[in-house]
C-alpha positions in Angstrom: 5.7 7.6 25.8 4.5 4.0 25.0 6.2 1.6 22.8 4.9 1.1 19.4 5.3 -2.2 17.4 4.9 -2.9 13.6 2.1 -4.8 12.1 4.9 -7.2 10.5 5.6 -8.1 14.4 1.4 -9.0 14.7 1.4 -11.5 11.8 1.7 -14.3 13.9 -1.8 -13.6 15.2 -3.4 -13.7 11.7 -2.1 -17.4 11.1 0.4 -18.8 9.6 3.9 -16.5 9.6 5.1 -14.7 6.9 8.3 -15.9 5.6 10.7 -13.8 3.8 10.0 -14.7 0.3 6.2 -13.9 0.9 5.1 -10.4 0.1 1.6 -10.8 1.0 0.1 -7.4 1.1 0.5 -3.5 -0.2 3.9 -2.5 0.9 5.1 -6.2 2.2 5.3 -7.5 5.7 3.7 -4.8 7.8 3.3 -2.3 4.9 6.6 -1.3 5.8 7.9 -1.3 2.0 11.3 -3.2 3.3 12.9 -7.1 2.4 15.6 -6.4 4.4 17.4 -9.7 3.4 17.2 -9.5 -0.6 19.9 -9.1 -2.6 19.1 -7.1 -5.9 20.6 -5.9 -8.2 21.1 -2.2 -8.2 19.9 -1.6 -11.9 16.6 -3.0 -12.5 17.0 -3.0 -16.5 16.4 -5.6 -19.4 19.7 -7.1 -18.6 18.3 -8.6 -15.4 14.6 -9.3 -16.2 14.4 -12.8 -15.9 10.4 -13.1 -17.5 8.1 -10.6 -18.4 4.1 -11.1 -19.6 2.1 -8.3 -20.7 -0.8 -8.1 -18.5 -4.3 -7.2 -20.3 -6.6 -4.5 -18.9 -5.5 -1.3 -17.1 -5.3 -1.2 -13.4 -2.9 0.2 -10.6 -3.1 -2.4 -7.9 0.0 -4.1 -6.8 1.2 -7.4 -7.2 1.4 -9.7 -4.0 3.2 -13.0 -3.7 3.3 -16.2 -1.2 5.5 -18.9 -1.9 5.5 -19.9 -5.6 2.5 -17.4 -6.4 2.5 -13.8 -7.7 -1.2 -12.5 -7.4 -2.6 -9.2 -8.9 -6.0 -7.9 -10.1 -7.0 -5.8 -13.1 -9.8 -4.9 -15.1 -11.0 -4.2 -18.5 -10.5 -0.1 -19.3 -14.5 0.4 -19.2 -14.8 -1.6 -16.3 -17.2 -4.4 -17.3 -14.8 -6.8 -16.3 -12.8 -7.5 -13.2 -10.4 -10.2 -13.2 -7.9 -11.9 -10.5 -4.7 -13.4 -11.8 -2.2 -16.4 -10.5 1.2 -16.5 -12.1 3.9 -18.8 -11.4 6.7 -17.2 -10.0 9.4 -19.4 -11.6 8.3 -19.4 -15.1 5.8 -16.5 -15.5 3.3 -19.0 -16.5 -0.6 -17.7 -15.9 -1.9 -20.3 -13.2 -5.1 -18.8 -12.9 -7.2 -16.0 -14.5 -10.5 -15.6 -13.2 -13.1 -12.7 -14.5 -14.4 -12.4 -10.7 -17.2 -9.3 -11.6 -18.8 -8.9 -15.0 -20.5 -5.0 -14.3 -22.4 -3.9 -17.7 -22.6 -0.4 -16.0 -20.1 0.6 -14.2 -19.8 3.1 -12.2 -17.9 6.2 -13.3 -13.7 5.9 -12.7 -11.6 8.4 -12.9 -9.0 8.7 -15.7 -6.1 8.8 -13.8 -7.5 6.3 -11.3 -8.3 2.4 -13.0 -11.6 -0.4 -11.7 -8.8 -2.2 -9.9 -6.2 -0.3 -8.2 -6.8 -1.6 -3.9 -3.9 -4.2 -3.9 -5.3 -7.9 -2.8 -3.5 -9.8 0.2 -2.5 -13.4 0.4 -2.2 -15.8 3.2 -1.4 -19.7 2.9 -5.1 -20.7 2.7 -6.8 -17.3 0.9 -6.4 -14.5 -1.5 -8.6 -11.0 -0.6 -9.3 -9.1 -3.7 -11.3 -5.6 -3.4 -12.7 -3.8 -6.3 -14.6 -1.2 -4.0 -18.4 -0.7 -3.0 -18.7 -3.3 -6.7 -17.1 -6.4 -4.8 -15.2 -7.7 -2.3 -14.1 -11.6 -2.2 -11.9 -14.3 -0.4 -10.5 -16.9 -2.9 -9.1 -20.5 -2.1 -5.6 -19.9 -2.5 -5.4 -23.3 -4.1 -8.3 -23.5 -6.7 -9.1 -19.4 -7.2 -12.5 -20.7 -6.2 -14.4 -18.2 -4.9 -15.0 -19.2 -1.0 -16.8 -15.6 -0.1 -17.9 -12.4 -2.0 -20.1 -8.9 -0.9 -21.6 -6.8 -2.9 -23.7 -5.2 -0.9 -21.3 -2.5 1.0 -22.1 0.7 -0.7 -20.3 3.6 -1.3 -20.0 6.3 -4.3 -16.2 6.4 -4.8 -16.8 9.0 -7.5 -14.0 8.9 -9.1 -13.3 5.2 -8.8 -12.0 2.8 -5.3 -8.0 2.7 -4.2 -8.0 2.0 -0.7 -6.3 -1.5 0.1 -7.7 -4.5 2.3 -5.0 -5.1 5.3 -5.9 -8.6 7.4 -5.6 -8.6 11.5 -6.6 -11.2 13.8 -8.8 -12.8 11.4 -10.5 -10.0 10.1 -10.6 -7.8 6.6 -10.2 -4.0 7.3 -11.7 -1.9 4.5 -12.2 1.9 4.3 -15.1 3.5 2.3 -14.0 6.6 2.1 -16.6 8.0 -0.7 -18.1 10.9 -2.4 -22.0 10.0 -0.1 -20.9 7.8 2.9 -17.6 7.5 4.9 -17.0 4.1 6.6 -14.5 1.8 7.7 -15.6 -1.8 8.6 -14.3 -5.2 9.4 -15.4 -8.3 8.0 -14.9 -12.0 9.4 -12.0 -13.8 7.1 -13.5 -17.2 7.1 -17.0 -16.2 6.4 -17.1 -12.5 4.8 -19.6 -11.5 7.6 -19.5 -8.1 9.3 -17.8 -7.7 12.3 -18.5 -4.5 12.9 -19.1 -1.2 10.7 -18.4 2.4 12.1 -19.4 5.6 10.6 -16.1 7.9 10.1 -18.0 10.5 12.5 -15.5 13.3 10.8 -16.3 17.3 10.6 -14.9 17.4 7.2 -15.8 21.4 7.1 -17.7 20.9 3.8 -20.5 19.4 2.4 -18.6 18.7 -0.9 -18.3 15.1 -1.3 -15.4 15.5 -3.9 -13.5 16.3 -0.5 -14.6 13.9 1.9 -13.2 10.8 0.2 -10.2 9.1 0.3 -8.1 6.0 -0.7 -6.1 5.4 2.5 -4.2 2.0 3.2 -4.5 1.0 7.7 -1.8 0.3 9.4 -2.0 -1.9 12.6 0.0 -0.4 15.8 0.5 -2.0 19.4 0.4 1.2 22.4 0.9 -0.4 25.7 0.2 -4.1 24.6 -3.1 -3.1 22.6 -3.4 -3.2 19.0 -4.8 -0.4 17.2 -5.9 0.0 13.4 -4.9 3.3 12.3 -7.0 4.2 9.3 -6.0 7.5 7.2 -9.3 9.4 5.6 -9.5 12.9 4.2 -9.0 15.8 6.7 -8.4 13.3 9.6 -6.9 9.5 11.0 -9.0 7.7 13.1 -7.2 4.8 14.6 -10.1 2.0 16.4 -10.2 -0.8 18.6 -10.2 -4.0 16.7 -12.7 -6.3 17.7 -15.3 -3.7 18.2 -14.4 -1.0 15.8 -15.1 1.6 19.0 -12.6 4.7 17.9 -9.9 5.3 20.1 -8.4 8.7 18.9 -8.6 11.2 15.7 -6.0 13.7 15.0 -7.2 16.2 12.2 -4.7 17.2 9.7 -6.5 18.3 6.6 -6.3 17.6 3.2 -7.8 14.8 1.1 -7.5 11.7 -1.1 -5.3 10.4 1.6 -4.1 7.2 0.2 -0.7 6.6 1.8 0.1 3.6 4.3 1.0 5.4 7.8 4.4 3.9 9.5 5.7 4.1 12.5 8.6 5.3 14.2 9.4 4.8 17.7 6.4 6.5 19.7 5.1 8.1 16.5 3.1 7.4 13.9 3.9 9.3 10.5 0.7 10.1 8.7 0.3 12.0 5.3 -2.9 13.4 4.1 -3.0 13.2 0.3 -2.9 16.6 0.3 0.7 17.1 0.4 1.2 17.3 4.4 2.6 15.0 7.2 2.0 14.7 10.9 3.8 13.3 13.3 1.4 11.6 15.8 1.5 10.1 19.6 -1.2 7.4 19.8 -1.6 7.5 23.2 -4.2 9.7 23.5 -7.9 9.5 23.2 -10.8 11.5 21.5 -9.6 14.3 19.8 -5.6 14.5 20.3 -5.0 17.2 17.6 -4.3 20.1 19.9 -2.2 17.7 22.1 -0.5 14.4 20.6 1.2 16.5 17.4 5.0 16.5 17.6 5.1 18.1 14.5 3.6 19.0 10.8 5.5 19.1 7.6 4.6 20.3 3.8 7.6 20.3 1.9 8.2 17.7 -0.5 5.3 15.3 1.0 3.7 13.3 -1.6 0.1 13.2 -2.3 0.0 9.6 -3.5 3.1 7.2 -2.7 3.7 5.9 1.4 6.9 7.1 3.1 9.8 4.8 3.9 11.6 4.7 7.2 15.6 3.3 7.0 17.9 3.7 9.8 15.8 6.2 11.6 15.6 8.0 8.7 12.6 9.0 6.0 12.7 8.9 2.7 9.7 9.9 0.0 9.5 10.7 -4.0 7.0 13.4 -4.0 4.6 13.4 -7.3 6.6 16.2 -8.8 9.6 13.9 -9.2 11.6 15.3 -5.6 13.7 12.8 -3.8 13.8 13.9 -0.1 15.1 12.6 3.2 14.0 14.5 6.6 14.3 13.4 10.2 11.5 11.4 11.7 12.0 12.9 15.3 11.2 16.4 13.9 10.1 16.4 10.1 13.8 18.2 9.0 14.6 18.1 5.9 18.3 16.5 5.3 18.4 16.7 1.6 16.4 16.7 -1.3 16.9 16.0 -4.9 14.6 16.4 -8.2 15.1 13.2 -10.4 12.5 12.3 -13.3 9.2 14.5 -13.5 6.4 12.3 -11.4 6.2 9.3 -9.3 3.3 7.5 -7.6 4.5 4.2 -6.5 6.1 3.8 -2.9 9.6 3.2 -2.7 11.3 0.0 -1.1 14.2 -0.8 0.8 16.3 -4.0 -0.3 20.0 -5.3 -0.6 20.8 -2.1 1.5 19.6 0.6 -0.8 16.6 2.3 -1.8 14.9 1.9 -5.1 12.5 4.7 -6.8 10.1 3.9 -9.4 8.5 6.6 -11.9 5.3 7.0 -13.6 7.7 7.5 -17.0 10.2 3.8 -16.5 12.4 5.6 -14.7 14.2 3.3 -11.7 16.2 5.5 -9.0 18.7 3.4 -6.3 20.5 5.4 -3.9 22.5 4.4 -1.1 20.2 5.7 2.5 21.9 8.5 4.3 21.5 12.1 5.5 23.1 13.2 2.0 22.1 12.3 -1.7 23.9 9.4 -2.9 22.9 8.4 -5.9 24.1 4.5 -7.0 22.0 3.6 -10.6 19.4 4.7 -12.7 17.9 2.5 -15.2 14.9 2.5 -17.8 12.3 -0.5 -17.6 8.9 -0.7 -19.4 6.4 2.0 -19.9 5.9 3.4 -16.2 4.9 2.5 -12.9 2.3 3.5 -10.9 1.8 -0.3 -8.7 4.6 -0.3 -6.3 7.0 -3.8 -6.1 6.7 -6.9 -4.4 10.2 -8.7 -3.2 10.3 -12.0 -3.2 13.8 -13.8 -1.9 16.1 -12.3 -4.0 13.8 -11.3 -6.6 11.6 -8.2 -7.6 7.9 -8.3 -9.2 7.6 -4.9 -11.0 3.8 -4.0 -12.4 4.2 -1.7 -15.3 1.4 -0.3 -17.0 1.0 -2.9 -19.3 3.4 -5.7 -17.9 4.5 -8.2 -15.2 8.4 -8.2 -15.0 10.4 -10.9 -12.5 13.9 -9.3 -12.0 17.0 -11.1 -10.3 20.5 -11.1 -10.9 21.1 -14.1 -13.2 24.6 -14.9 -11.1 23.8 -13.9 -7.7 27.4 -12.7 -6.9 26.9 -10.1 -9.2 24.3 -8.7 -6.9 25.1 -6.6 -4.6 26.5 -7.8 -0.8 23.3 -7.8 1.7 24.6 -5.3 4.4 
């Protein structure tokens, strides 16, 4: 089997590396959902909110931060207004807030979905925000002056965009996983031009739209010294060549909506379909590898809308009926699982040597990681969260439904020891 190495590990090639205090995409460095060297504290409550700002608009995308900059989207509830947002990290002071896409007609969005749920991503020189087949921009990090925008990549998302933008080697990866057309393409960073754009070429088994799209997040994977961009869709995961966008292999696995990050564990890469499944994958294949590069297929307790998070060889997931589990990456057993609070859609993170939980109701779950349940807090914040966290230092950005909280321990001895 060939070596696999984590996007995190790759950032070097995108520019300028990503320090620990910079969060700069959905799910952190590598989409991994880990800041491996924080040190928070293990109730996330009012007692340790250092500022909090409500944040107008409705909108599930989460925040993203690089140096002294927290930057997250959102969008008025009709959708006739998109907006980007700057705040300072220290204070909570708005920096910049820019209405980026004025849309008198919109099109139609889902109720449980929002105009501005794909998560933006942040170097040193730009912010990416994505609002779908409406628009697509690079901002000057600097200024929030708009250095790039397209409008003109279409796709009927139906019930409204989620897929986030990942950045690799100087290009934007976006999936348009919609109701009419299915696409993944790759723009130029600097200039917003296409790179290449490749038709999903998928037998979805249906000509029902409503099951042929998706809101999957890529995740970038080195096989033998190659990179590959591993893009989940409904009913399959194409993973293709970079620079050219040529697929390399697809391993169908059903299901649909797929809007979960894959990650990777040794020569594996753990995909789940949105429809409540998992595979376990060997990308070393090519063409169609589902009848040879599965090591194994899993159901129980998989969510349908937050990633999975790998600590100490480990996985753990909060399925959207409120189910804590933890199952063995090398076969998909299930070590233990636990039912806490009633529904959860953000991904979980790993920090200060625990793993934190965050409902749809407020509800904040840490556990200590291990092949049994050990439960550490639980604590109330806010009205519910749907965006998952950014980390930065010893600090944690929570996106409620209606606010922006900045959480640290205001002594940091009281925090818990890093392990």
């Amino acid at each position: 089997m060939r070596k696999l190495v984590l996007t995190a590990l790759l950032m070097g090639i995108v520019g300028s590396a990503v320090a620990a205090e910079n969060w700069a995409e959905f799910r952190g460095p590598g989409g991994t959902g880990h800041a491996d060297d924080a040190n928070l504290p293990t109730k996330l409550d009012d007692s340790v909110v250092q500022w909090q700002i409500p944040i107008r608009g409705r909108a599930w995308s989460s925040p993203v931060v690089w140096e002294d900059q927290i930057w997250l989207t959102t969008a008025a509830e009709d959708g006739k207004q998109r907006s980007v947002l700057c705040v300072d990290r220290n204070t909570g002071k708005v920096i910049h807030d820019l209405v980026i896409l004025r849309e008198e007609e919109p099109p139609f969005c889902y109720p449980a979905n929002t105009y501005a749920t794909p998560t933006p991503v942040v170097t040193a020189e730009n912010v990416f925000v994505h609002f779908g087949s409406s628009l697509t921009a690079c901002l000057d990090r600097s200024s929030a002056e708009v250095v790039w925008k397209r409008t003109d990549l279409e796709c009927d998302h139906h019930r409204g965009p989620a897929s986030s933008p990942i950045l690799f080697d100087g290009k934007l990866f976006l999936a348009f996983d919609g109701f009419d057309v299915q696409y993944v393409v790759a723009l130029d960073a600097k200039t917003g031009d296409t790179v290449w754009k490749r038709d999903r070429d998928i037998n979805y088994g249906t000509d029902n739209g409503d099951r042929m799209k998706a809101y999957g997040t890529g995740t970038v994977v080195m096989v033998d010294g190659k990179p590959q961009v591993v893009m989940p869709s409904a009913v399959a995961t194409i993973a293709y060549e970079p620079n050219t966008g040529q697929p390399i292999w697809t391993v169908y696995h059903d299901g649909m909506n797929a809007s979960a990050r894959p990650i990777v564990f040794g020569d594996l890469v753990l995909i789940t379909n949105g429809g409540g499944g998992m595979v376990a994958v060997r990308p070393d294949g090519h063409g169609d590898v589902t009848g040879t590069h599965i090591e194994w297929s899993e159901r129980k307790s998989v969510p349908k809308k937050s990633s999975p998070l790998l600590v100490d060889g480990l996985i753990y997931m909060n399925s959207d009926d409120g189910v804590l589990s933890c199952r063995e990456p090398e076969t998909g057993k299930v070590l233990w699982q636990k039912r806490i609070g009633k529904e959860y859609a953000a991904s979980p993170i790993f920090a200060s040597g625990y793993i934190y939980f965050f409902s749809v109701t407020g509800t904040i779950v840490t556990i200590r990681p291990g092949p049994e349940f050990d439960l550490v807090a639980e604590s109330e914040l806010g009205n519910g969260f749907m965006a998952s966290p950014a980390v930065t230092g010893d600090a944690i950005v929570l996106r409620s439904k209606s606010m922006l909280y900045f959480l640290a321990a205001s002594d940091p001895a009281a925090a818990p020891s890093k392990r």
